[in-house]
C-alpha positions in Angstrom: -4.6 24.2 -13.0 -2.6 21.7 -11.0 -0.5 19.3 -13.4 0.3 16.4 -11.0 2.5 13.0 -11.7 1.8 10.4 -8.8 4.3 7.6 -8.8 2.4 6.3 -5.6 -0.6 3.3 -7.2 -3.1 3.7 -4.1 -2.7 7.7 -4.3 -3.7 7.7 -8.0 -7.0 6.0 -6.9 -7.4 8.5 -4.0 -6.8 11.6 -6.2 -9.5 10.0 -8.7 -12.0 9.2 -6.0 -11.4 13.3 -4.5 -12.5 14.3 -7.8 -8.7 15.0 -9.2 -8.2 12.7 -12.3 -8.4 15.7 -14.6 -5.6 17.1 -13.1 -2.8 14.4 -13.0 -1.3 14.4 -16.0 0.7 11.3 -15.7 1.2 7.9 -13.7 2.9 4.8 -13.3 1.9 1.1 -14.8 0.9 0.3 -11.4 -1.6 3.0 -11.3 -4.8 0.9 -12.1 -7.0 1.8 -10.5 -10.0 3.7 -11.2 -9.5 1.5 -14.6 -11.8 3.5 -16.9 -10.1 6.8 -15.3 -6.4 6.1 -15.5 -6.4 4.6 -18.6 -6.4 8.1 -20.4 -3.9 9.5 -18.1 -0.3 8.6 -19.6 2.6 6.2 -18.0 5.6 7.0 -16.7 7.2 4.0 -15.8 7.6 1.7 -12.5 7.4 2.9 -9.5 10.9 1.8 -8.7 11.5 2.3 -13.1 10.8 6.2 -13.4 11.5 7.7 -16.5 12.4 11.3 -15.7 12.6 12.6 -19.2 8.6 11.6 -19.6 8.1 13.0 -16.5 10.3 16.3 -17.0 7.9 16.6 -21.0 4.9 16.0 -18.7 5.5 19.9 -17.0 4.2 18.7 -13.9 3.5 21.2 -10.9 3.5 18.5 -7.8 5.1 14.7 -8.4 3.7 12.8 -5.8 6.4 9.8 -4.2 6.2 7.4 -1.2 9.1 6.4 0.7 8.4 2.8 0.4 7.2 2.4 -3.4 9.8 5.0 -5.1 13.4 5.0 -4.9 15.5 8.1 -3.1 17.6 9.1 -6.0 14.7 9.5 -8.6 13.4 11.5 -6.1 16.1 13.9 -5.8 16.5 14.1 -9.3 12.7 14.8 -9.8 13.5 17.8 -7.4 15.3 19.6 -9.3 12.6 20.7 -12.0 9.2 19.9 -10.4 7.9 23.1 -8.4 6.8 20.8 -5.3 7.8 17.2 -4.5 5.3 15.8 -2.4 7.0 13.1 -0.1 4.3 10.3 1.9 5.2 7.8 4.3 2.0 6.2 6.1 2.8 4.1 8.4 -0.7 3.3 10.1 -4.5 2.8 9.4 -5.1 6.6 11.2 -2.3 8.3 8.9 -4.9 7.6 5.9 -6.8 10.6 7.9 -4.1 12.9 7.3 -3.4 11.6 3.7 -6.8 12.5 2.9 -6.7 16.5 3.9 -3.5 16.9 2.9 -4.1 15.9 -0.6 -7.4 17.5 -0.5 -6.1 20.7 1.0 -3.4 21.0 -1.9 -5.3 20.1 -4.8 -8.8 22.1 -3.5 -11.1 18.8 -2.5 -11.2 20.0 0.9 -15.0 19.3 1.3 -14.3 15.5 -0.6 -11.5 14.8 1.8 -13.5 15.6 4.8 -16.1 12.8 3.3 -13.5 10.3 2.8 -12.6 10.7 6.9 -15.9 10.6 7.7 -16.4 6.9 6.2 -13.1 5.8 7.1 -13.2 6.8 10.8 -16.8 5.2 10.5 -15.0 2.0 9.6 -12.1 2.0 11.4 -14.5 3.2 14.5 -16.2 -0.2 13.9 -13.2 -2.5 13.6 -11.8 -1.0 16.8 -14.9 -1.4 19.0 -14.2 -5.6 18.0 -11.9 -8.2 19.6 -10.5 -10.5 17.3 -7.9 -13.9 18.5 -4.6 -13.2 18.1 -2.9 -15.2 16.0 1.0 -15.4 14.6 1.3 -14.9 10.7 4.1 -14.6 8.3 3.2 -12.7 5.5 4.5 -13.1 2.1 5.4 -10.0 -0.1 8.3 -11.5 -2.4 9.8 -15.1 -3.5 13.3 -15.8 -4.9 14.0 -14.4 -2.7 11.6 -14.8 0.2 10.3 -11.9 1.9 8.1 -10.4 4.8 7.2 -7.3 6.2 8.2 -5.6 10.0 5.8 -4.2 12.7 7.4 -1.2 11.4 4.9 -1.1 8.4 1.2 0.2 7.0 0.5 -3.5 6.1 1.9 -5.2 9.7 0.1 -2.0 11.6 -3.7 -2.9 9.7 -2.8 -6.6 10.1 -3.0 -6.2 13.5 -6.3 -4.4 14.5 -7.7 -7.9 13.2 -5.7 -9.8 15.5 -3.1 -10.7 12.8 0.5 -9.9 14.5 3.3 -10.3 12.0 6.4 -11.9 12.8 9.4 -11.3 13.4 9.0 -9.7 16.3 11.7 -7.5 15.8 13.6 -6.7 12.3 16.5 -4.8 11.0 14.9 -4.1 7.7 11.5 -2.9 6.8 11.0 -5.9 4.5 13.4 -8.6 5.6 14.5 -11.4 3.5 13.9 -14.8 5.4 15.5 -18.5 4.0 12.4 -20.1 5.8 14.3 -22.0 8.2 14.4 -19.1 10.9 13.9 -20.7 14.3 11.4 -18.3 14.9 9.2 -19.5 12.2 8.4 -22.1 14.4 5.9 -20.0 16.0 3.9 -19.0 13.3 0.1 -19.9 13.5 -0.9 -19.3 9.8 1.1 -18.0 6.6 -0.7 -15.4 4.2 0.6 -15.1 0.9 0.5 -11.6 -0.5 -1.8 -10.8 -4.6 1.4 -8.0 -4.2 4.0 -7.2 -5.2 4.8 -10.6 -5.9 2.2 -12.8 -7.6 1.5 -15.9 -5.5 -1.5 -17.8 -7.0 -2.8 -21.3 -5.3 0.4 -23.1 -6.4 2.6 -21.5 -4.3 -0.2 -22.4 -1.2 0.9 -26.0 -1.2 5.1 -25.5 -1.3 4.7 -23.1 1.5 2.8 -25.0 3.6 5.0 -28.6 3.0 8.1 -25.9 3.5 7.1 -24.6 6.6 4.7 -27.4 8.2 2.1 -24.6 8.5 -1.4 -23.9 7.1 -2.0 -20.9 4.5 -3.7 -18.6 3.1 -4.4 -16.2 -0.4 -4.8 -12.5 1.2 -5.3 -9.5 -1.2 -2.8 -7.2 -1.1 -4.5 -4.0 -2.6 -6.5 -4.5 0.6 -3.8 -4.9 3.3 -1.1 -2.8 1.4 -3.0 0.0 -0.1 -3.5 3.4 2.1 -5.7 6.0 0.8 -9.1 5.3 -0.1 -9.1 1.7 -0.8 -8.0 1.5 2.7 -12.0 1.9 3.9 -13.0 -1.2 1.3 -9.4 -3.3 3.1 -10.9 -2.6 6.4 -14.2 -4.3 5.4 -12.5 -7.1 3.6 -10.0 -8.0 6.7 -13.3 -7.8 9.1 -14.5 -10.9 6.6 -10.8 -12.0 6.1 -10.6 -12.9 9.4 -13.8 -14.8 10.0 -12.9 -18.0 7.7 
């Protein structure tokens, strides 16, 4: 049998929900979902806080990584005794298509995977077939400091099929750091503040908006952030998102 580490949270729960869970024999503290499933399955770490030595006791066959969630050199090193490293990057609502076969055609849940494309093309069929007002948001990942994400990103591309277009416009890094007195900023319609990574609760609502002069919002990041099969539920709850 397969003996599989994912380091990558919204994997975990796809592996689980494609029938897997008996075969990974080891996760990150971020991994929390199913709750009742991963909860037997043992930690190794962060995501970005690996510890290769309970990884390398684990035996593992496949150690699934993300280019955006783990860090390059605990990759490498993990390469050098795991039989396959298994490296994702989606960067788009579709790519959750090929997430789903290829995880389902390397573990055997070909038939499962095939389900899960079904309902999300289903979804994502819907969403498409809708026009939503285009609005300007800044979305909030990280404070101390501040942070945002790119159009070059999973959560900026699934922002925008509701109409949600993240500024900047254009940025040199994936997850720019801003000081919140960009004269861009002065375009932004509405400012979402992200459940993840960071932890903004309905405090941080009202020093954003005085900061910035701009209305905002709570927005669930498991939803906006998570590819795999949460990604069908985040469709549903951006189509709702949107409405209020």
């Amino acid at each position: 049998m397969n003996r599989i580490v994912s380091l990558v949270p919204s994997i975990t729960e796809l592996l689980c929900d494609l029938g897997l869970a008996e075969q990974i024999v080891g996760r990150t503290g971020f991994c929390i979902h199913p709750r009742e499933t991963v909860r037997r399955i043992p930690k190794v770490g962060g995501t970005k806080s690996v510890n290769i030595e309970k990884v390398r006791a684990l035996e593992p066959t496949h150690v699934i990584v993300n280019l955006d969630e783990n860090e390059k050199p605990t990759a490498e090193e993990i390469a050098q005794f795991v039989p396959h490293l298994v490296v994702t990057h989606p960067l788009g609502p579709l790519d959750n298509l090929d997430l789903y076969r290829r995880m389902g055609g390397l573990f055997g849940a070909q038939a499962k995977a095939e389900a899960l494309c079904a309902e999300f093309q289903a979804a994502y069929d819907a969403v498409a077939a809708k026009k939503f007002p285009a609005r300007s948001v800044l979305y909030l990942i990280w404070k101390d400091p501040w942070m945002t994400v790119s159009r070059d990103t999973y959560i900026s591309r699934t922002l925008a099929l509701f109409g949600l277009n993240t500024l900047p416009v254009e940025a040199t890094e994936r997850y720019p750091k801003l000081m919140l007195d960009e004269p861009w900023l002065s375009t932004v319609e509405q400012v979402l503040l992200s459940s993840e990574p960071y932890s903004f609760r309905e405090k941080h609502l009202q020093e954003v908006s005085e900061r910035l002069g701009k209305p905002a919002r709570l927005i669930d990041g498991e939803m906006t952030s998570w590819y795999g099969s949460r990604a069908i539920r985040g469709l549903a709850y951006l189509a709702e998102f949107v409405k209020k």
